[in-house]
C-alpha positions, 0 to 999 in steps of 0.5 A: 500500500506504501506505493499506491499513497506514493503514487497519490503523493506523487501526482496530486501535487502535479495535479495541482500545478496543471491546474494552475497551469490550466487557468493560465494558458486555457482560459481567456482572460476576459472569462477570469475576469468575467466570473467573480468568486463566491462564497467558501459556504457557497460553494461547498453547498453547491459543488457538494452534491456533485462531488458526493455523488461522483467520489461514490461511484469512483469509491465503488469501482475503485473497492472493486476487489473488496465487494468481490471478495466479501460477496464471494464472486467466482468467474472462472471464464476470461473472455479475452481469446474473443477479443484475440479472435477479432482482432488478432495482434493488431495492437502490436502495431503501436508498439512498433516505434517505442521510444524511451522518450515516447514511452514516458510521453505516452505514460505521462499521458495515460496517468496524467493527462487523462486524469486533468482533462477530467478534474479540469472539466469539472472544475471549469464548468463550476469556475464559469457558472455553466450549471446545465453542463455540470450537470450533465458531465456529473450524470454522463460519469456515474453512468459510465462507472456504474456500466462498466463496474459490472463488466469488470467484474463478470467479464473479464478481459486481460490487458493486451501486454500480457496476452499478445506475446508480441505487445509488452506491458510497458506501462507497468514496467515503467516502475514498480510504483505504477504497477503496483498502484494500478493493480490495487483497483484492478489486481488481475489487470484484467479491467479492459472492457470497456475502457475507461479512459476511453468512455470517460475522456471522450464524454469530457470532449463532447461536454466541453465541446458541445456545451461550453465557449472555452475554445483553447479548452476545446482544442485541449480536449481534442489533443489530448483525448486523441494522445490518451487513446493511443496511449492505451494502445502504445503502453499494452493497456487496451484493445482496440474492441475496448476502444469502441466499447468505451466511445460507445458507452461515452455517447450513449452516457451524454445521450441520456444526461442531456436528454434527461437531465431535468428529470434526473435532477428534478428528482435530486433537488427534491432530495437535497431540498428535504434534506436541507428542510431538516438540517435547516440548512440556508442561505441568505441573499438580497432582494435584487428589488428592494434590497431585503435580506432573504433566506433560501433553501439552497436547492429549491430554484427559487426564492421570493421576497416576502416583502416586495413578492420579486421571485428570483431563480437561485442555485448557490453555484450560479447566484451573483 
């Protein structure tokens, strides 16, 4: 476990400075300018519920090989030599040109890469107010967790460097940190179909690019979702069939977060409302009429003043 905390210690700090880096050189200025702060209280309120929801899921298929153990669950058939019959070794192509330097590129990439364009995206789209699209980059990313959690489990697939004999698993001979780093949430390195890194970074585009004006941040997230995928291939991570399981499972997720997002949160404020009823958890605005101090059930959408009867659309994220 020393080397998975390592692992963590390592990429956190990074995280954050291409974070910062990220705010420098993909946002427009006139957009920092544009988007004032709010509250510490606010935004934990607002940002709160997503957060949960979302670290929830990760936590889940994250445990994968906990709940596995403790229900028992034997799956004795690997379902690898189907994808072998497909597509044969076709992968080994991408590994035709290895570099020293294009291997630490492309693991570089695969680790860190992929893991900014998702906390980025999350991140931006609450710093610009864009509500509508957080919620449907938060709906797309349980939806595809939670599809692929069962997949992992009952359908297993092995990764291609340690089923091709002519593809090397070169990620996990970077270094003993990353191998074992990687095989506490997938112990059998048979997590492959569908691919996440697939599903997951190709859903962030379509958001970023469907959905957002941050046209720096678009090209980004082309870039880098291209280098991600062939990174899967060049390091002896993922079949190409895992590919198009992911891509499909990335459209079909963005489907149905844009197609029934209202429905899906509708029903989530009711809850968060409830909850906040009983917790008496409030907040507390100016009447933009007459200037009155109100307090408001963050989640309920509205607010009116019970002095001049001004009825006001509220969410803690995007009131100003």
């Amino acid at each position: 476990m020393t080397s998975t905390y390592l692992m963590t210690v390592i990429m956190l700090p990074l995280l954050a400075l291409m974070t910062v880096a990220g705010f420098r050189f993909l946002i427009p200025g006139d957009i920092n300018k544009q988007y004032g702060r709010i509250s510490m209280r606010r935004f934990l309120i607002g940002f709160g519920p997503f957060f949960v929801c979302a670290f929830l899921v990760y936590m889940l298929v994250q445990s994968q090989s906990s709940i596995v153990n403790a229900l028992g669950i034997r799956v004795n058939e690997d379902y690898t030599g189907y994808l072998m019959m497909i597509e044969g070794d076709f992968v080994s192509h991408f590994q035709s040109f290895t570099t020293p330097l294009l291997t630490y590129f492309n693991g570089f990439v695969y680790l860190m890469i992929f893991s900014f364009l998702m906390l980025f995206t999350f991140i931006i789209l609450i710093y610009t107010r864009n509500l509508h699209a957080l919620e449907e980059f938060t709906i797309a990313f349980i939806i595809i967790y939670l599809t692929a959690f069962p997949f992992y489990i009952f359908v297993p697939v092995t990764v291609t460097g340690h089923a091709l004999p002519n593809v090397s698993p070169i990620l996990y001979e970077l270094s003993p940190i990353i191998d074992q780093g990687v095989r506490v949430v997938d112990p059998f390195l048979d997590n492959d179909f569908p691919s996440l890194h697939a599903a997951l970074s190709i859903m962030a585009l379509m958001v970023v690019v469907l959905r957002t004006n941050l046209e720096r941040y678009k090209v980004f997230s082309a870039i880098s979702t291209f280098a991600i995928l062939f990174s899967t291939l060049y390091l002896g991570i993922h079949w190409i069939t895992d590919l198009v399981a992911g891509a499909l499972l990335a459209m079909v997720s963005y489907y149905i977060a844009t197609r029934y997002r209202e429905y899906i949160f509708g029903m989530a404020h009711r809850i968060l409302v409830s909850l906040e009823k009983r917790l008496k958890i409030m907040d507390f605005i100016f009447c933009a009429k007459c200037s009155k101090e109100i307090a408001v059930i963050p989640h309920s959408g509205f607010v009116e003043c019970p002095g001049c009867g001004e009825r006001m659309e509220y969410h803690p994220l995007t009131y100003s």
